[in-house]
Backbone as JSON, one array per atom type, in Angstrom:
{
  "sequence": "XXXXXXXXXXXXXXXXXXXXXXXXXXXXXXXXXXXXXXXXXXXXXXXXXXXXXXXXXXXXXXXXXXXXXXXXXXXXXXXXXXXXXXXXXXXXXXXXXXXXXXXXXXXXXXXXXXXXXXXXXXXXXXXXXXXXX",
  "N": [[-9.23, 64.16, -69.35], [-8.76, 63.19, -72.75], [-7.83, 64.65, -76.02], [-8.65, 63.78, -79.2], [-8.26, 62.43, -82.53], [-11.09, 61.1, -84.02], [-12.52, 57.62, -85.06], [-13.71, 55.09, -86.78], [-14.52, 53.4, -84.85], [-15.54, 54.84, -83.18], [-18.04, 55.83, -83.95], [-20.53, 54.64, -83.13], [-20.43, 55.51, -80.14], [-20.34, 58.23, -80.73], [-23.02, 58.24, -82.6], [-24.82, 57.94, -80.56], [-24.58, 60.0, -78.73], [-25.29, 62.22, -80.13], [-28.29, 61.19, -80.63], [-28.91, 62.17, -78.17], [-28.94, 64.39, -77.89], [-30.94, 66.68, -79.46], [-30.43, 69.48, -79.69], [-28.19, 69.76, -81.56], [-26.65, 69.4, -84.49], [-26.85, 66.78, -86.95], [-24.85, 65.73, -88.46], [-23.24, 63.08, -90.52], [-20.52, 61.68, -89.25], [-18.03, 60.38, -90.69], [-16.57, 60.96, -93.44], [-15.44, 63.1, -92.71], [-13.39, 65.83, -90.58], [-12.9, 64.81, -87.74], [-13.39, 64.84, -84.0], [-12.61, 63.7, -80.64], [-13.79, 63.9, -77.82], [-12.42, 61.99, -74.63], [-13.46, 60.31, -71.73], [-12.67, 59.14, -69.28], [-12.42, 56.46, -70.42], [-14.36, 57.08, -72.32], [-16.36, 58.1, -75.13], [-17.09, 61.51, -74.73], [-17.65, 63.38, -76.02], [-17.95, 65.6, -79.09], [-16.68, 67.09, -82.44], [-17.34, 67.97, -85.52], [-15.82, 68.6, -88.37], [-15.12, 71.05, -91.58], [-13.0, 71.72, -94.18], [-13.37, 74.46, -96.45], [-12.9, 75.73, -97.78], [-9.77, 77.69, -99.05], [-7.52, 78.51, -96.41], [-10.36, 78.43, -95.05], [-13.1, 77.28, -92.82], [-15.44, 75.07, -91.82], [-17.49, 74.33, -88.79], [-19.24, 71.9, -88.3], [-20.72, 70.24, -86.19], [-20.87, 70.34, -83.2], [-21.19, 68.35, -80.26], [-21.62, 67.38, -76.75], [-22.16, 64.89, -74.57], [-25.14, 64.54, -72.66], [-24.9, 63.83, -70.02], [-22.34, 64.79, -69.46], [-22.08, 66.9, -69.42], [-21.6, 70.56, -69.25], [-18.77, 70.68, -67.89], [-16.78, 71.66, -69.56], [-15.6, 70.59, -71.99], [-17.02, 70.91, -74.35], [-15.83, 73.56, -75.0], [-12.87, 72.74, -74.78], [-12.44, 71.31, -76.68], [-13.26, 72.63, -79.18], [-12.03, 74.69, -78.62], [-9.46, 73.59, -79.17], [-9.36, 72.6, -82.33], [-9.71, 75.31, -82.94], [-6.78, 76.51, -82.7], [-5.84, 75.43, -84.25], [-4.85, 76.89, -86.37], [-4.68, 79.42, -88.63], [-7.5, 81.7, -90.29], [-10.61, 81.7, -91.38], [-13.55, 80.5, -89.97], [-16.63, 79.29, -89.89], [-20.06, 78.5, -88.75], [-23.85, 77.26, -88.1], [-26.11, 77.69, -85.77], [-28.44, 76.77, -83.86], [-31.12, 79.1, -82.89], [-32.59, 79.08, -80.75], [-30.47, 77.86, -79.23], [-29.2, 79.25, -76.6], [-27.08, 77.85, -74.54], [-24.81, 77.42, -76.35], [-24.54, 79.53, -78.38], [-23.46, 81.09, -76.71], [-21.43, 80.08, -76.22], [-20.25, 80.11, -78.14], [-19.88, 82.74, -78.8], [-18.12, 83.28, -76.79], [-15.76, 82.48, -77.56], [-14.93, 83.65, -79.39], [-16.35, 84.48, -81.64], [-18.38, 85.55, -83.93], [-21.76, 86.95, -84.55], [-22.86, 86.87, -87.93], [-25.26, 86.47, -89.51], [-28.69, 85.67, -90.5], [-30.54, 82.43, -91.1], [-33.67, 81.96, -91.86], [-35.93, 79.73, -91.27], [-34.43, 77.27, -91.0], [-33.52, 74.84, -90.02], [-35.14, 71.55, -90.75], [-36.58, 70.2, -88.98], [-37.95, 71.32, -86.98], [-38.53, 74.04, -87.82], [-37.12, 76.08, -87.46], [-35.22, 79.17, -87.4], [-31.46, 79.34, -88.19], [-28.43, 80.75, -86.57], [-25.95, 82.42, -87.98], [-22.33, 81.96, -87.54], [-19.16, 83.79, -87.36], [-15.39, 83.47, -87.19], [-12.65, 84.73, -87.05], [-9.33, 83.9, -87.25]],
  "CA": [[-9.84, 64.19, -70.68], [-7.98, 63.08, -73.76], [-9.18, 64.56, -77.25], [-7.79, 63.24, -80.13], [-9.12, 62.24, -84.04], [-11.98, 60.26, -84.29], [-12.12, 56.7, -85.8], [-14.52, 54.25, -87.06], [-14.39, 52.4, -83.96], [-16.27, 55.81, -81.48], [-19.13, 56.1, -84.5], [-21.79, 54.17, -82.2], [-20.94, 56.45, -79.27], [-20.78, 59.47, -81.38], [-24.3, 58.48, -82.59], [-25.6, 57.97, -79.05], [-24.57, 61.47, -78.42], [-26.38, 63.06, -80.96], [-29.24, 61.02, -80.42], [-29.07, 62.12, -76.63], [-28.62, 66.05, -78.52], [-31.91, 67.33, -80.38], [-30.54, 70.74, -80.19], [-27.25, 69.66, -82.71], [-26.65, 68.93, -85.91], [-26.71, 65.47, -87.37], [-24.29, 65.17, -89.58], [-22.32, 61.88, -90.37], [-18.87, 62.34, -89.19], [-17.46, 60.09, -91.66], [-15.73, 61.86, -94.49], [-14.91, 64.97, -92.52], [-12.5, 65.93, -89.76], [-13.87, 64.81, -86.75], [-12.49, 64.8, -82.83], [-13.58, 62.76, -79.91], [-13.18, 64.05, -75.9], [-12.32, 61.23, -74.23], [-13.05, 60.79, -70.31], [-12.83, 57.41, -68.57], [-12.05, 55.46, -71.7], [-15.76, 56.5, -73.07], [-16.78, 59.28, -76.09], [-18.11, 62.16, -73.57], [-18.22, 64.7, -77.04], [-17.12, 65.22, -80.64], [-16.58, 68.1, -83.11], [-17.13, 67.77, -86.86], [-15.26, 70.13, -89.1], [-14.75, 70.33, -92.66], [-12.73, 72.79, -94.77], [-14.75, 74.6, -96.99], [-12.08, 76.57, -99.39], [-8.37, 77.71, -98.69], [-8.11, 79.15, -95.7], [-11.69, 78.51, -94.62], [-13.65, 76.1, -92.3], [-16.68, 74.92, -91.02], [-18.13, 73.52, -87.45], [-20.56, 71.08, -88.89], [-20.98, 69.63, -84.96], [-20.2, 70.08, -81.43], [-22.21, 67.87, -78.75], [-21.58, 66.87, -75.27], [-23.41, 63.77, -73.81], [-25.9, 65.21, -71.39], [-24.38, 63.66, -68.73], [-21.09, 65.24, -69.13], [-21.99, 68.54, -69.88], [-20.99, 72.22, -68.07], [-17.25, 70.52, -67.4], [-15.61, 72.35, -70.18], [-15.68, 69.45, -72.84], [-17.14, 71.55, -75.94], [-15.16, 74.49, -74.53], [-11.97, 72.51, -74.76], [-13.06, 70.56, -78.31], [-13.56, 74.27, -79.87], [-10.26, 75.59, -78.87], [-7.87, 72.59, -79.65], [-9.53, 73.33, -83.14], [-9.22, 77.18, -83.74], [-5.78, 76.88, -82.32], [-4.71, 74.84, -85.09], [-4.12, 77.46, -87.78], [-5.46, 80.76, -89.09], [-8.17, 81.59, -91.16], [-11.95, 81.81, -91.05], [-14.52, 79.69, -89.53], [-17.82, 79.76, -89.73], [-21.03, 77.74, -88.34], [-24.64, 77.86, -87.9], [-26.56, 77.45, -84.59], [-30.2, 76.84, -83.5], [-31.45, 80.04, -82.54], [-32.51, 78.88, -79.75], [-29.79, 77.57, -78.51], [-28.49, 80.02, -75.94], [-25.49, 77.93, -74.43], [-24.05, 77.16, -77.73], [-24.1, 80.74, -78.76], [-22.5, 82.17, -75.86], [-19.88, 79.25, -75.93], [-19.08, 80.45, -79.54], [-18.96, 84.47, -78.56], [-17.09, 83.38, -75.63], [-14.63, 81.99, -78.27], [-14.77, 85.04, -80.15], [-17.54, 83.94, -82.81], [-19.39, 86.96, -84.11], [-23.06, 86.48, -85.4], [-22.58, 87.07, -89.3], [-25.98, 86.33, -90.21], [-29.36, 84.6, -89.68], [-31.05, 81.79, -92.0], [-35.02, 81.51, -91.61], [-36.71, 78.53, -91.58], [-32.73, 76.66, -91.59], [-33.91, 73.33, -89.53], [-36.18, 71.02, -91.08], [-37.28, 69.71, -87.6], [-38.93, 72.26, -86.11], [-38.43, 75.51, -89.24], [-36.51, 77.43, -86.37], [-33.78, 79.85, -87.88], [-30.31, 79.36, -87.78], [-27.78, 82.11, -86.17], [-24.54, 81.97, -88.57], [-21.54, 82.83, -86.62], [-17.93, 83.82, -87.8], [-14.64, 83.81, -85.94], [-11.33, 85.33, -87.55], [-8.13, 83.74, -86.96]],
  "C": [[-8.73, 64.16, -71.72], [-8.8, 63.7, -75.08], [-8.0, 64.24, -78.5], [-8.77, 63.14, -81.81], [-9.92, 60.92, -83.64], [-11.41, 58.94, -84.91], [-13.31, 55.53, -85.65], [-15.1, 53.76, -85.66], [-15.63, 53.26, -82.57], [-17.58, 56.22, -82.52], [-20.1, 56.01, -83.67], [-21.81, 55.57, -81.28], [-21.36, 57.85, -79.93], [-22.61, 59.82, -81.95], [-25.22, 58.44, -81.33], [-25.48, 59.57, -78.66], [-25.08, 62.11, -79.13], [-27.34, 62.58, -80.86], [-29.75, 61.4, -78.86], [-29.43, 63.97, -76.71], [-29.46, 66.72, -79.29], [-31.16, 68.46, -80.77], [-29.07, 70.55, -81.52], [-27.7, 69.59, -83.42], [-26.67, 67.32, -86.36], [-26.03, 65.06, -88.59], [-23.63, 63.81, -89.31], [-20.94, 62.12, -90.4], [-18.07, 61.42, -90.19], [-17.28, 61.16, -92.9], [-15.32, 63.18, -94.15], [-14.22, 64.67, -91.43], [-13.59, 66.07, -88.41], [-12.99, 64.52, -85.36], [-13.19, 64.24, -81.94], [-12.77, 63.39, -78.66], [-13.69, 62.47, -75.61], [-12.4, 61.06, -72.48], [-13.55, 59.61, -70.18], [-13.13, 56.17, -69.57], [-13.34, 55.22, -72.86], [-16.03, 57.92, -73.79], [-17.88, 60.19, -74.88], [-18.47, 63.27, -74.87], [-17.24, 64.94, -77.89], [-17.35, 66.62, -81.55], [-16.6, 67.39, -84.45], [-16.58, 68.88, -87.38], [-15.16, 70.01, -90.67], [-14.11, 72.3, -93.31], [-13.33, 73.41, -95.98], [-13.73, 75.34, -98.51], [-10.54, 76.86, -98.75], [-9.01, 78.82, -97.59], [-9.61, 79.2, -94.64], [-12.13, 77.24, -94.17], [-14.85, 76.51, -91.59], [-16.72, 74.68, -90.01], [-19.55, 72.97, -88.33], [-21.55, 71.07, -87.66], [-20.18, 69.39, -84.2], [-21.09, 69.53, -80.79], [-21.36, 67.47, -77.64], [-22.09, 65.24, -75.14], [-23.66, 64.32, -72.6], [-25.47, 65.1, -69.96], [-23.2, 64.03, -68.21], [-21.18, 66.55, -69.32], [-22.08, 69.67, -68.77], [-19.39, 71.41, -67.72], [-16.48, 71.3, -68.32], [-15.36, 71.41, -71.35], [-16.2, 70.16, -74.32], [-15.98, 73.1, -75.83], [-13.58, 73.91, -75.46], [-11.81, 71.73, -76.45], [-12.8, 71.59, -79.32], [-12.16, 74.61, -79.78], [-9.1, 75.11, -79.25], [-7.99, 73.16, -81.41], [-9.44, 74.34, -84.17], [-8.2, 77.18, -83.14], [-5.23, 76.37, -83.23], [-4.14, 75.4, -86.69], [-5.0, 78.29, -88.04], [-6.5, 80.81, -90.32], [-9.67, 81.73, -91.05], [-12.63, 80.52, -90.93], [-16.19, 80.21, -89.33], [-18.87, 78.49, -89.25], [-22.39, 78.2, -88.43], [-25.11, 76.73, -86.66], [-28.07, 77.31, -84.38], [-30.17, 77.92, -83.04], [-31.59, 80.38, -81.08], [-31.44, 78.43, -78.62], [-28.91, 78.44, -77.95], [-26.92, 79.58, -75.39], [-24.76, 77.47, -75.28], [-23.83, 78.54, -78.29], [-22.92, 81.41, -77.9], [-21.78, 81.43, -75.3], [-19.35, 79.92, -77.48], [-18.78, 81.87, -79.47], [-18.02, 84.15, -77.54], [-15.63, 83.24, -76.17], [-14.26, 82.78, -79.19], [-15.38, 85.11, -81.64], [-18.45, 85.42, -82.42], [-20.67, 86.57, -84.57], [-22.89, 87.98, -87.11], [-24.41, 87.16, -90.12], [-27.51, 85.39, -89.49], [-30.27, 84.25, -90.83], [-32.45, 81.57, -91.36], [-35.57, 80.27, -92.02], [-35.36, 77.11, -91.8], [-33.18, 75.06, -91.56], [-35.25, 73.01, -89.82], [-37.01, 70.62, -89.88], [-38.21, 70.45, -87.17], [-39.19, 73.73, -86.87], [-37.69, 76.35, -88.27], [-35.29, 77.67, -87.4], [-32.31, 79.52, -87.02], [-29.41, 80.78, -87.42], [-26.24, 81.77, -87.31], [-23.73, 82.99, -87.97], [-20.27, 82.62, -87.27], [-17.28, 84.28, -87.12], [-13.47, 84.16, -87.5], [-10.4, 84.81, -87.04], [-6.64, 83.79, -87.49]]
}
């Protein structure tokens, strides 16, 4: 697995993976800091990020593609990431989504908060989680 910066060129796959991903986010990774795992020369999963103030950052979006997922691929996405400099991070999560939560406590993401009614899709609350670095 290679992960590296995004680029015009892995958009398509990147949208195939979120369309493969109900439980994400859908943002457009254009204009923000975005990363691509790479395995067998094909987008297996991508991180959006964006800085939000000094010091401070978001997780817009982490997905997988279903077919690559449990190898360690958002695991490894997440930590290249928060290894690259101190400061706060924050995100929010589907509620539901159990292994997305307890990939971000595993990473040392605290739950900060919780938004009702967050996702238009379905009105499910978001979990907002903050890590310290």
């Amino acid at each position: 697995m290679t992960i590296r910066p995004a680029t015009a060129e892995d958009f398509g796959q990147i949208r195939a993976i979120q369309s493969g991903s109900p439980e994400a986010a859908d943002w457009d990774p254009s204009g923000y800091d975005c990363s691509v795992a790479v395995v067998d020369g094909k987008v297996a999963g991508f991180l959006v990020t964006r800085e939000t103030g000094l010091g401070e950052h978001e997780i817009l979006n982490l997905a997988v593609d279903p077919s690559q997922r449990r190898r360690g691929i958002a695991r490894a996405l997440l930590f290249r990431v928060l290894a690259k400099g101190s400061g706060t991070w924050y995100l929010e999560v589907r509620e539901s989504n159990s292994a997305a939560i307890n990939l971000y406590k595993s990473a040392g993401f605290k739950p900060a908060g919780r938004r009702p009614n967050y996702y238009g899709d379905s009105g499910e609350a978001a979990v907002v989680m903050r890590f310290y670095s």
